[in-house]
mmCIF file of the C-alpha atoms, coordinates in Angstrom:
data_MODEL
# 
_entry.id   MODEL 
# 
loop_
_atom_site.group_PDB 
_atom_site.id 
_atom_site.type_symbol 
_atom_site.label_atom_id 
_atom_site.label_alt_id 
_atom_site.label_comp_id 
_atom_site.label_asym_id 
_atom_site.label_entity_id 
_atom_site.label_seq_id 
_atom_site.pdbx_PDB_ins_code 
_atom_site.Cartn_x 
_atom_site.Cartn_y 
_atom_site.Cartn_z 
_atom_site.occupancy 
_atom_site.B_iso_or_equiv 
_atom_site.pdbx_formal_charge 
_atom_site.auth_seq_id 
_atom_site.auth_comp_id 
_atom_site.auth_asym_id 
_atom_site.auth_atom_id 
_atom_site.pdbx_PDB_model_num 
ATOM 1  C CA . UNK A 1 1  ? 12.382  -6.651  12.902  1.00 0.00 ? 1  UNK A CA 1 
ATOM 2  C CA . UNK A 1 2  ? 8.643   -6.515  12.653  1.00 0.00 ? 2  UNK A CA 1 
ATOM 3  C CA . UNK A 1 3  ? 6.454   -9.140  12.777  1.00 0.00 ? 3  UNK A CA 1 
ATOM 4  C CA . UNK A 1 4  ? 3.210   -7.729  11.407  1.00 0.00 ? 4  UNK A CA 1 
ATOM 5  C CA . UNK A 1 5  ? 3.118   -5.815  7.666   1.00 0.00 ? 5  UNK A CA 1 
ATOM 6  C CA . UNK A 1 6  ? 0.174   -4.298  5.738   1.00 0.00 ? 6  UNK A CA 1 
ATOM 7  C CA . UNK A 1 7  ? -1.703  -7.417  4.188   1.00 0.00 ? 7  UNK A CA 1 
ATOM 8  C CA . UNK A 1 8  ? -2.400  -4.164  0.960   1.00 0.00 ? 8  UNK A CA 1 
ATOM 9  C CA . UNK A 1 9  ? 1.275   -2.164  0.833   1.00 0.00 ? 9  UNK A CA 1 
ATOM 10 C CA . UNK A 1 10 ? 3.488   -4.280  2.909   1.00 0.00 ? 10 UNK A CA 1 
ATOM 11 C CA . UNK A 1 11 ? 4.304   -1.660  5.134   1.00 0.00 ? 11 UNK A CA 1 
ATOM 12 C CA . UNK A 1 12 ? 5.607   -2.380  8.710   1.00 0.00 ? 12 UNK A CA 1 
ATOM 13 C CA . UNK A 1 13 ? 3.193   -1.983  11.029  1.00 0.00 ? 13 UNK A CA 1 
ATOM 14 C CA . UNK A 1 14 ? 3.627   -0.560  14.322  1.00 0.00 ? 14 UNK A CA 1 
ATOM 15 C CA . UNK A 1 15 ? 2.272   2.285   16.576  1.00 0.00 ? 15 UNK A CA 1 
ATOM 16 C CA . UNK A 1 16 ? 2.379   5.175   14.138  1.00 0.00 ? 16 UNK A CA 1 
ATOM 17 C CA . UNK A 1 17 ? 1.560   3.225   11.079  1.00 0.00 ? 17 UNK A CA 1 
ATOM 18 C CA . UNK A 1 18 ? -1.391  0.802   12.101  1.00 0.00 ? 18 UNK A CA 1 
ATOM 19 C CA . UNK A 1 19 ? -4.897  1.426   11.334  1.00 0.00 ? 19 UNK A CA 1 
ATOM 20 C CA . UNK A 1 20 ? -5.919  2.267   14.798  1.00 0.00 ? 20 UNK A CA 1 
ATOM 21 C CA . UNK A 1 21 ? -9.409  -0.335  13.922  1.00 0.00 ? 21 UNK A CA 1 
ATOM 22 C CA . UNK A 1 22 ? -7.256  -2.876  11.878  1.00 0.00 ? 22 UNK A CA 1 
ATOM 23 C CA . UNK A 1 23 ? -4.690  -5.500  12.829  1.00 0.00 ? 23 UNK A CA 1 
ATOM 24 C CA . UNK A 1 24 ? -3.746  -6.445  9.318   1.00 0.00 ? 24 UNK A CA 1 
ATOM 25 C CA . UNK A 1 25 ? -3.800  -2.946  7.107   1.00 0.00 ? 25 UNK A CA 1 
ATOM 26 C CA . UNK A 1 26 ? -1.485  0.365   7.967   1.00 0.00 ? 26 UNK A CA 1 
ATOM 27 C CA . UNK A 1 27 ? -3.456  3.690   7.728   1.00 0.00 ? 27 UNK A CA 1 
ATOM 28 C CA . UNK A 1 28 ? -2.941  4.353   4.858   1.00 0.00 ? 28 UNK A CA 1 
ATOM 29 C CA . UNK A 1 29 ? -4.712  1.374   3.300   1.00 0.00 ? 29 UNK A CA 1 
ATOM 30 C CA . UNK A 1 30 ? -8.015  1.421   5.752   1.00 0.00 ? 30 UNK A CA 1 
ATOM 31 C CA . UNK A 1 31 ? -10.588 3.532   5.510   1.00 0.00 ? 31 UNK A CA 1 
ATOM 32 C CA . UNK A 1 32 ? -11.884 5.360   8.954   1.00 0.00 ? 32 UNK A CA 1 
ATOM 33 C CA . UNK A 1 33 ? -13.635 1.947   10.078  1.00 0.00 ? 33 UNK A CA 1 
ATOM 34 C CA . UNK A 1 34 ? -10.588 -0.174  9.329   1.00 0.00 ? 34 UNK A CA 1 
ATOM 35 C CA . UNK A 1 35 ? -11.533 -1.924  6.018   1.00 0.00 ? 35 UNK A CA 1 
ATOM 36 C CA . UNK A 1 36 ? -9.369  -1.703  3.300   1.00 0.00 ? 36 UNK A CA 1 
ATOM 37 C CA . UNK A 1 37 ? -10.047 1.374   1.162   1.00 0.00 ? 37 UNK A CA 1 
ATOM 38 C CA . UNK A 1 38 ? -10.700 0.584   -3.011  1.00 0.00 ? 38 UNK A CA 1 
ATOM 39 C CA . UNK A 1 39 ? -7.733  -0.681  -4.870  1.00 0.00 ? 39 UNK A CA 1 
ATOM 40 C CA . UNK A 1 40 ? -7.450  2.039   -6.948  1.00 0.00 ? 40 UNK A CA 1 
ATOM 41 C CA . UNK A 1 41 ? -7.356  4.515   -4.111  1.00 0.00 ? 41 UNK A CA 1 
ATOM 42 C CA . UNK A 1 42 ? -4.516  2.196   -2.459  1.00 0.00 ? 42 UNK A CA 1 
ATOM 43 C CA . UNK A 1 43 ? -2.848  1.903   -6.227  1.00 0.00 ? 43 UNK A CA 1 
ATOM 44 C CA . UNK A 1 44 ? -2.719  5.294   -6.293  1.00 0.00 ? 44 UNK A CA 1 
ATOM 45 C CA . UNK A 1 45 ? -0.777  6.053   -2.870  1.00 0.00 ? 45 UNK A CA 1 
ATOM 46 C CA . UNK A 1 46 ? 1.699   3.662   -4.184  1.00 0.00 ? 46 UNK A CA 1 
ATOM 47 C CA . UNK A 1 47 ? 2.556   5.020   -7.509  1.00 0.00 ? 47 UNK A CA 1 
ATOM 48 C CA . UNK A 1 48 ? 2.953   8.069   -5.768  1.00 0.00 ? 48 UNK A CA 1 
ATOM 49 C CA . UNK A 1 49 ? 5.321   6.564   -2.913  1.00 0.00 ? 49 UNK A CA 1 
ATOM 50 C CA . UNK A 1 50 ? 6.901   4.350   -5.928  1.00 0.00 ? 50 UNK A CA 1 
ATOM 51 C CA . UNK A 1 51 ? 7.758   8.537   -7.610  1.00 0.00 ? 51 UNK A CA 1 
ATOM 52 C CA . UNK A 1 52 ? 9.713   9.291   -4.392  1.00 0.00 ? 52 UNK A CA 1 
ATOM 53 C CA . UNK A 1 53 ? 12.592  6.376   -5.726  1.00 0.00 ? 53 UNK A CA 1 
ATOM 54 C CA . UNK A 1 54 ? 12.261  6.972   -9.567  1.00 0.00 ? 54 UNK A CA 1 
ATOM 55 C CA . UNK A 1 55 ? 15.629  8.562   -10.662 1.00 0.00 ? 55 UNK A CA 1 
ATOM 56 C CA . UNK A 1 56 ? 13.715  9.329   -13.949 1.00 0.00 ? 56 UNK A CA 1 
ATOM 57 C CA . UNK A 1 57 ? 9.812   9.731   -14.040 1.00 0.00 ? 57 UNK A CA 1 
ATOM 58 C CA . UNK A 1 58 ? 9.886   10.487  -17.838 1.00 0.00 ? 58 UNK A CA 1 
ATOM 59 C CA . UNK A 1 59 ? 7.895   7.290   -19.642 1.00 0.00 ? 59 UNK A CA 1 
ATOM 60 C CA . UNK A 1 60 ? 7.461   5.715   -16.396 1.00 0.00 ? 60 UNK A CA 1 
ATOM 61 C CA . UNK A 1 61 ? 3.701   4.214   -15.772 1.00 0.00 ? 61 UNK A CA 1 
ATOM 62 C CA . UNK A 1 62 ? 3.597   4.032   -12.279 1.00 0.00 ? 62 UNK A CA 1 
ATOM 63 C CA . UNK A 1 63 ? -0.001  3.363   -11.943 1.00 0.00 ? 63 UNK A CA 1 
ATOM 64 C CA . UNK A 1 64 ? 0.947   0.067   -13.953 1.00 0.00 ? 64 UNK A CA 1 
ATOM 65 C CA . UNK A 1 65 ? 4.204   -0.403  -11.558 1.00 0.00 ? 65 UNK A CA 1 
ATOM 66 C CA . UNK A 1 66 ? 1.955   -0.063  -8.403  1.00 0.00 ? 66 UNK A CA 1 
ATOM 67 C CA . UNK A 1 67 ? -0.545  -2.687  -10.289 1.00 0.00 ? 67 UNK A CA 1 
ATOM 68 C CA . UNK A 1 68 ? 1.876   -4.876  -10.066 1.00 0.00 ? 68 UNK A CA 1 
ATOM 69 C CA . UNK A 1 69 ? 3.574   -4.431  -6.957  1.00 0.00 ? 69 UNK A CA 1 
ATOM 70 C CA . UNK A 1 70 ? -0.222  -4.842  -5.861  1.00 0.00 ? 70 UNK A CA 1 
ATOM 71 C CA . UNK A 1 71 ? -0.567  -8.216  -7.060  1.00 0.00 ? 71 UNK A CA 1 
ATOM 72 C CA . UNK A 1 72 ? 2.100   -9.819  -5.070  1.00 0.00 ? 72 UNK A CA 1 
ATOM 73 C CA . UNK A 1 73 ? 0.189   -8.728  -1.836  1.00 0.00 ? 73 UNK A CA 1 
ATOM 74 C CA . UNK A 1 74 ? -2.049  -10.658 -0.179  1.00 0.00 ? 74 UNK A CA 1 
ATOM 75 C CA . UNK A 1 75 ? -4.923  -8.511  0.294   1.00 0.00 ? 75 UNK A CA 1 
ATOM 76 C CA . UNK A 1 76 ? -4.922  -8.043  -3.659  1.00 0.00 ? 76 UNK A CA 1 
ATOM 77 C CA . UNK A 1 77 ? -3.800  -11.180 -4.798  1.00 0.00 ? 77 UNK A CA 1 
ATOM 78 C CA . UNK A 1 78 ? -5.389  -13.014 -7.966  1.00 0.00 ? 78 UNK A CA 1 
# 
């Protein structure tokens, strides 16, 4: 089990997915000096990771299905 997780995508983090200047975002969310990169940028990596499990992409807003897997994570919570 891991302990830590990406405060912006939730991802686990460990050696190869940290942000090697951030404790609480992977490297995918933080930019090169470890703050978290713009919320569209980050909404966009997930709507494409959220395509990689869609069975059908026809009619499927993923941009709005990464907005609100977004919301429920701390880093972008309202």
């Amino acid at each position: 089990m891991f302990d830590k997780f990406c405060q912006s995508c939730g991802m686990p983090l460990k050696d190869d997915t940290c942000h090697r200047s951030s404790e609480v975002y992977c490297k995918y969310c933080a930019n090169e000096t470890g703050d978290l990169q713009p919320r569209e940028a980050v909404q966009a990596g997930i709507a494409e990771w959220l395509k990689m499990f869609a069975s059908t992409k026809d009619n499927v807003d993923f941009m709005k299905r990464a907005d609100n897997y977004l919301k429920a994570m701390p880093a972008w919570a309202e």
